[in-house]
C-alpha positions as CSV (number, residue, x, y, z in Angstrom):
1,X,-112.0,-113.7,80.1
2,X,-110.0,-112.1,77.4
3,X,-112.9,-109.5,76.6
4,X,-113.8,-108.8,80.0
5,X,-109.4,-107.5,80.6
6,X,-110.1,-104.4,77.9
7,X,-113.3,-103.5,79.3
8,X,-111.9,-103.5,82.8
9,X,-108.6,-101.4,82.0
10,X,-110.9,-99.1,80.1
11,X,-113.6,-98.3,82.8
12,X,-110.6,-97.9,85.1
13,X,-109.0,-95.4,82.9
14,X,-112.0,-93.5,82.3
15,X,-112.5,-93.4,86.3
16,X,-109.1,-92.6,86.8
17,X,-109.5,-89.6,84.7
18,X,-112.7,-88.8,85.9
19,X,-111.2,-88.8,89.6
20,X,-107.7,-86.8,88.4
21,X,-110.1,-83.9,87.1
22,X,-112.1,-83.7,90.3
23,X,-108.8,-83.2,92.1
24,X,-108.9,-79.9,89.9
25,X,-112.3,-79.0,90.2
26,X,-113.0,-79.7,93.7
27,X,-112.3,-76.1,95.4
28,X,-114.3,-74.3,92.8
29,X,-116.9,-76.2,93.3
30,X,-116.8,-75.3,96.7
31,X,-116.0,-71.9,96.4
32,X,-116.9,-70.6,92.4
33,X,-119.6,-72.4,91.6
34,X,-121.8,-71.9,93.7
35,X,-122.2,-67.9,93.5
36,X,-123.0,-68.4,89.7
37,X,-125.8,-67.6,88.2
38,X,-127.8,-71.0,86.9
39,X,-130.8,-72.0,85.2
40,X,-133.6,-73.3,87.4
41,X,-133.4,-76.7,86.2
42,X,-129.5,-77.0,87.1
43,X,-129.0,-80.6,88.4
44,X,-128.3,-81.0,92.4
45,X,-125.0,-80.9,93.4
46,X,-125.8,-85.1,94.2
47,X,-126.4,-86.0,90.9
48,X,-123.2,-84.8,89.0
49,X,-121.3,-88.1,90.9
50,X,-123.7,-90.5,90.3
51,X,-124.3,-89.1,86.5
52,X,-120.4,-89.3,85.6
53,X,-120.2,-92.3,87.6
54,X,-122.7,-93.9,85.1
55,X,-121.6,-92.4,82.4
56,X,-117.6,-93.4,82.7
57,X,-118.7,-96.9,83.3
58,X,-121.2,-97.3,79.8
59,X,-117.9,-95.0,78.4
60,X,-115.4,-98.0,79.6
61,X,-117.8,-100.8,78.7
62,X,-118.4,-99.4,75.4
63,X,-114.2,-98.7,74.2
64,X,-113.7,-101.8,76.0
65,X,-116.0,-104.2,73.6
66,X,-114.1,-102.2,70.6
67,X,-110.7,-102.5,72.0
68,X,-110.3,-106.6,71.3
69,X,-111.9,-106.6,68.0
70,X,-109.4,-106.4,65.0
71,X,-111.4,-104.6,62.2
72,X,-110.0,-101.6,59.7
73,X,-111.4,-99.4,62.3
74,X,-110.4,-100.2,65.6
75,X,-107.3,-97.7,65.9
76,X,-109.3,-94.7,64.7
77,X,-111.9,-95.6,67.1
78,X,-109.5,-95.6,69.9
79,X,-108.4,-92.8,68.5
80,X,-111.0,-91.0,68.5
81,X,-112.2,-92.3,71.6
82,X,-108.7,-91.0,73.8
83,X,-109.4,-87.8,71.9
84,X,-112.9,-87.3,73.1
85,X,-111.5,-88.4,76.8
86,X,-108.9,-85.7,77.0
87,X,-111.2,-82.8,75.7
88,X,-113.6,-84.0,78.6
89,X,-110.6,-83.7,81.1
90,X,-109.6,-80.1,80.1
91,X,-113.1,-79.3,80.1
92,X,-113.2,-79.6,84.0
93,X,-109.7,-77.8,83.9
94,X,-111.2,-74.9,81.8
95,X,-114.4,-74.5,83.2
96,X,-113.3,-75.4,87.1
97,X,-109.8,-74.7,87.7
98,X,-109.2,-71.7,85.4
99,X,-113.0,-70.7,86.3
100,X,-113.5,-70.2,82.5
101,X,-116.8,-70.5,81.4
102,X,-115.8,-69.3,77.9
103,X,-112.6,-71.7,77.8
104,X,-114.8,-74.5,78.9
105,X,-117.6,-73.8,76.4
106,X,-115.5,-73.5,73.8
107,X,-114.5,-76.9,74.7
108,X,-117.2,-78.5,75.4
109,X,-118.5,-77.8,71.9
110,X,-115.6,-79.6,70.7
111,X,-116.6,-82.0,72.9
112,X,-119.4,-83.1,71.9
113,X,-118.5,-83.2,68.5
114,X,-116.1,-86.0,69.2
115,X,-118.8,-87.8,70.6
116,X,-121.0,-87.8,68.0
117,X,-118.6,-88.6,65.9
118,X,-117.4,-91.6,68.4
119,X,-121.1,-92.5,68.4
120,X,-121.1,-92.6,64.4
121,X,-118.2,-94.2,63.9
122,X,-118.3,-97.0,66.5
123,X,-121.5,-97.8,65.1
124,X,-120.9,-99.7,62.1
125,X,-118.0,-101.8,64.3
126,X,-120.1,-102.6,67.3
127,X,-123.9,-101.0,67.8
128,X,-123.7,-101.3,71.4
129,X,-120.6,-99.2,71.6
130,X,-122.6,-96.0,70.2
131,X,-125.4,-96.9,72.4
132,X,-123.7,-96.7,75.2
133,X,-122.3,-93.9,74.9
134,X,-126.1,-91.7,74.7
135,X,-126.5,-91.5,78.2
136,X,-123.0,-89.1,77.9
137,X,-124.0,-87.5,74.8
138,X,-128.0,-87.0,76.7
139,X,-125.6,-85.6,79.7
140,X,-123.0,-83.1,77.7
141,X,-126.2,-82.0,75.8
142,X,-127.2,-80.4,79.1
143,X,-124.2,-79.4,80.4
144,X,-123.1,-78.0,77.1
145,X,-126.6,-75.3,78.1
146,X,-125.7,-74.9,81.5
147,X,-122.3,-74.2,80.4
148,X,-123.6,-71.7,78.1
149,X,-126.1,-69.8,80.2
150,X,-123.2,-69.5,82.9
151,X,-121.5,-68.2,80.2
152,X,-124.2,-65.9,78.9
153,X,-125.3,-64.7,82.6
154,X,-122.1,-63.9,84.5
């Protein structure tokens, strides 16, 4: 039971967030995003829920196995981890609410640094942790183009 408590606090705080930043982004998504120009293979609008939903639950499993070990580690880990969380908080702030593709891709670029280097470090501590976090990394991959070519094409 004691390592099921950190993993539940942290999928509920990466949901939480996940939920507070569509409170920002929801009107431009009605009303912005959809007069941009996209790429063909742009995602449905039905799969960006169930994508982040997945995503913020392997993200809270995977802190959440890292958060009740005591290794060298663990702090910059979390660290690292609450860094990577924010920067994909003002990404949806940047990119939705302030309806700045060039905010937001700067961002997301830092973004996805952090992740990688979440995914390296975590690693070493506990495989599984960087493992589940490449179905976000697969995700912001994508979204780091899309952000791009809305960049690039209006």
């Amino acid at each position: 039971m004691k390592k099921i408590i950190p993993i539940l606090i942290a999928i509920l705080i990466c949901f939480g967030v996940g939920c507070t930043a569509s409170y920002f982004q929801s009107e431009a998504i009605l009303n912005w995003y959809p007069t941009l120009d996209k790429p063909s293979f742009t995602p449905p609008d039905m799969a960006f829920p169930i994508a982040w939903s997945l995503i913020y639950l392997c993200m809270g499993i995977s802190i959440g196995l890292i958060w009740h070990m005591w290794t060298i580690r663990r702090q910059m880990i979390i660290r690292l981890f609450g860094f990577q969380l924010l920067f994909n908080f003002t990404w949806s702030i940047f990119f939705f609410y302030l309806r700045s593709p060039l905010l937001g891709f700067a961002n997301i670029l830092v973004l996805d640094v952090l992740v990688v280097y979440y995914m390296i470090e975590s690693y070493p501590v506990k495989k599984s942790s960087a493992y589940l976090f490449v179905p976000y990394l697969l995700w912001l991959i994508l979204a780091t183009y899309l952000n791009g070519y809305i960049l690039m094409y209006n």
